[in-house]
One Martini backbone bead per residue (centre of mass of N, CA, C, O) as a GRO file, in nm:
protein
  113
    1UNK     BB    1   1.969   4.518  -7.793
    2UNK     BB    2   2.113   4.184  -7.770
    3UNK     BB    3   2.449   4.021  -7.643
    4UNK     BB    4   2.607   3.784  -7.647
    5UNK     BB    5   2.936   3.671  -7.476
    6UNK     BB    6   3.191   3.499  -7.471
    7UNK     BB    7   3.513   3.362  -7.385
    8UNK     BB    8   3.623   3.157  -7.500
    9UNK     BB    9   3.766   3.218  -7.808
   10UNK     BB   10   3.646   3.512  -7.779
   11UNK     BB   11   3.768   3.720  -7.587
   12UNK     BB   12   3.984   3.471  -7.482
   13UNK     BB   13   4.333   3.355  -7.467
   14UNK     BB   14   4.468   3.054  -7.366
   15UNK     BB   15   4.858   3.077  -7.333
   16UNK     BB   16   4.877   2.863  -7.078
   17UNK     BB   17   4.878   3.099  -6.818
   18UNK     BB   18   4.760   3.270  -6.979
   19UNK     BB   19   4.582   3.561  -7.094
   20UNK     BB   20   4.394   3.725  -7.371
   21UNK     BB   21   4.289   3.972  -7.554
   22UNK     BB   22   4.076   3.995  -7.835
   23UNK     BB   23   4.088   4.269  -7.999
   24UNK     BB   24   3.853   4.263  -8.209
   25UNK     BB   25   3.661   4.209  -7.997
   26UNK     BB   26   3.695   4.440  -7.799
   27UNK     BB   27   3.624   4.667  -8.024
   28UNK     BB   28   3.345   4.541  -8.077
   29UNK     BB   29   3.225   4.581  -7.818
   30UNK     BB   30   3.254   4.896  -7.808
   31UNK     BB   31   3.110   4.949  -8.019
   32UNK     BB   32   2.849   4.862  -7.943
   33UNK     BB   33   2.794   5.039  -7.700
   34UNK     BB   34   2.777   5.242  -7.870
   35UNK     BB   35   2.524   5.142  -8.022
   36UNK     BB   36   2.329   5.037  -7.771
   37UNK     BB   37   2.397   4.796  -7.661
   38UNK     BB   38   2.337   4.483  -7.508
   39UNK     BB   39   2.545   4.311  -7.279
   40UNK     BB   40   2.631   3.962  -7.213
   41UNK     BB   41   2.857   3.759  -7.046
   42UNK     BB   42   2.942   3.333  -7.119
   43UNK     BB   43   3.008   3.079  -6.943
   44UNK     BB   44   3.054   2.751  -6.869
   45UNK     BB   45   3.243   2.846  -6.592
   46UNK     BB   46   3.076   3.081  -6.542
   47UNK     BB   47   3.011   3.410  -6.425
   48UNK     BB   48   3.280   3.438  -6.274
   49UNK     BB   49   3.473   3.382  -6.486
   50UNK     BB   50   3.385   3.564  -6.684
   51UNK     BB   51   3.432   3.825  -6.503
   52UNK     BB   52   3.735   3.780  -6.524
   53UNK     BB   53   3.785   3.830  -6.822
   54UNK     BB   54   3.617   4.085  -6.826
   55UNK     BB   55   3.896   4.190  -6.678
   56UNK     BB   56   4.126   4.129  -6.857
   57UNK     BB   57   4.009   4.283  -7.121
   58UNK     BB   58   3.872   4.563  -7.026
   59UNK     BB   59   3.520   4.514  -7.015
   60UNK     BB   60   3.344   4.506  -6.755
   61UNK     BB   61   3.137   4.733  -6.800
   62UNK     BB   62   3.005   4.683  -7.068
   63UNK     BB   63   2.841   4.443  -6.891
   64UNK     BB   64   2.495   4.388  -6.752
   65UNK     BB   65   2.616   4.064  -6.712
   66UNK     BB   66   2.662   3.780  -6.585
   67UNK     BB   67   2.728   3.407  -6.669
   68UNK     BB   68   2.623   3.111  -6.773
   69UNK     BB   69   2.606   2.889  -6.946
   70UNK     BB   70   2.360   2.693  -7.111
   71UNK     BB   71   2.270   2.353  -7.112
   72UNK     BB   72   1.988   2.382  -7.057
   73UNK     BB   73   1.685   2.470  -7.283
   74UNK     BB   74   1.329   2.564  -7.235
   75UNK     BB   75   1.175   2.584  -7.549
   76UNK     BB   76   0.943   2.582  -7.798
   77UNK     BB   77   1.209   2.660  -7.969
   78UNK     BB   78   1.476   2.642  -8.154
   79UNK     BB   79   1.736   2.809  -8.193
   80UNK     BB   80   1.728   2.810  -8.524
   81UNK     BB   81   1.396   2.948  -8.488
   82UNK     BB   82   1.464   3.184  -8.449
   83UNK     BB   83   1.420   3.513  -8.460
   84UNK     BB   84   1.742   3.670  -8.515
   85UNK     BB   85   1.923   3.497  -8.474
   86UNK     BB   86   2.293   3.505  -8.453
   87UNK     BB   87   2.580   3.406  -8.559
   88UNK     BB   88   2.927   3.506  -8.442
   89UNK     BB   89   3.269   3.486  -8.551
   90UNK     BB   90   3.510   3.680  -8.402
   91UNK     BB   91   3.658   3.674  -8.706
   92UNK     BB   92   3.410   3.886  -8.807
   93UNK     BB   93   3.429   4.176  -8.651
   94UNK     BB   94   3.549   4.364  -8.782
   95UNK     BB   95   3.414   4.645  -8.846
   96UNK     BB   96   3.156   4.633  -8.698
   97UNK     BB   97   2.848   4.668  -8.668
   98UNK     BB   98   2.508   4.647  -8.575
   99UNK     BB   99   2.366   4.693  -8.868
  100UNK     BB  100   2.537   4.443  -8.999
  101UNK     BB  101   2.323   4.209  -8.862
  102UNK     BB  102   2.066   4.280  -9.039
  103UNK     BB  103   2.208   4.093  -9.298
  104UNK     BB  104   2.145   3.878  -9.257
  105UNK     BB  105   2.089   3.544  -9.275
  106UNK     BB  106   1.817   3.366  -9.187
  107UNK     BB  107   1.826   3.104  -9.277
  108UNK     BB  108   2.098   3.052  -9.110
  109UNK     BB  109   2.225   3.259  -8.869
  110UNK     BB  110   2.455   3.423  -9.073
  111UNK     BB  111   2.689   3.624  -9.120
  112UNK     BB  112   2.807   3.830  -9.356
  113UNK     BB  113   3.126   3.851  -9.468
   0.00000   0.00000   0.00000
């Protein structure tokens, strides 16, 4: 299984100069981990920016990858017609783990709180 992961407002906040984790999500990302998911960080900013935050979290290890986050793909489907792709709010990680994602709403691609 594979998780792609934002960095602003999803992995870290950032508070005038400061960036901070967000806590439930780095441990959400943790335990992913460890239920064996394998991890990729994705940022707008880029690849590097990415791994700079992913690493003021304290999880650069967690993830197989940085990237920059896509501006276009080229896919015969819509992202909305993936078939399992769900899409999940950070506020939303607290307590989850992999197997909570099986539950999803198919027709929505969005998690049931």
């Amino acid at each position: 299984m594979i998780v792609y992961v934002d960095v602003d407002n999803t992995l870290i906040r950032t508070i005038g100069e400061q960036q901070h984790p967000i806590s439930e999500v780095v441990n959400h990302l943790r335990q992913l981990n460890a239920d064996g998911v394998q991890l990729f960080c994705w940022s707008a900013g880029g690849a590097d920016y990415a791994k700079k935050c992913a690493q003021v979290a304290g999880v650069e290890d967690l993830f197989a990858a940085f990237l920059p986050k896509p501006r276009v793909m080229i896919d015969d489907q819509f992202v909305t017609d993936w078939p399992f792709c769900v899409t999940v709010h950070p506020e939303w990680c607290r307590g989850k783990k992999w197997e909570d994602y099986l539950s999803t709403d198919l027709d929505t691609g969005i998690l049931n709180r």
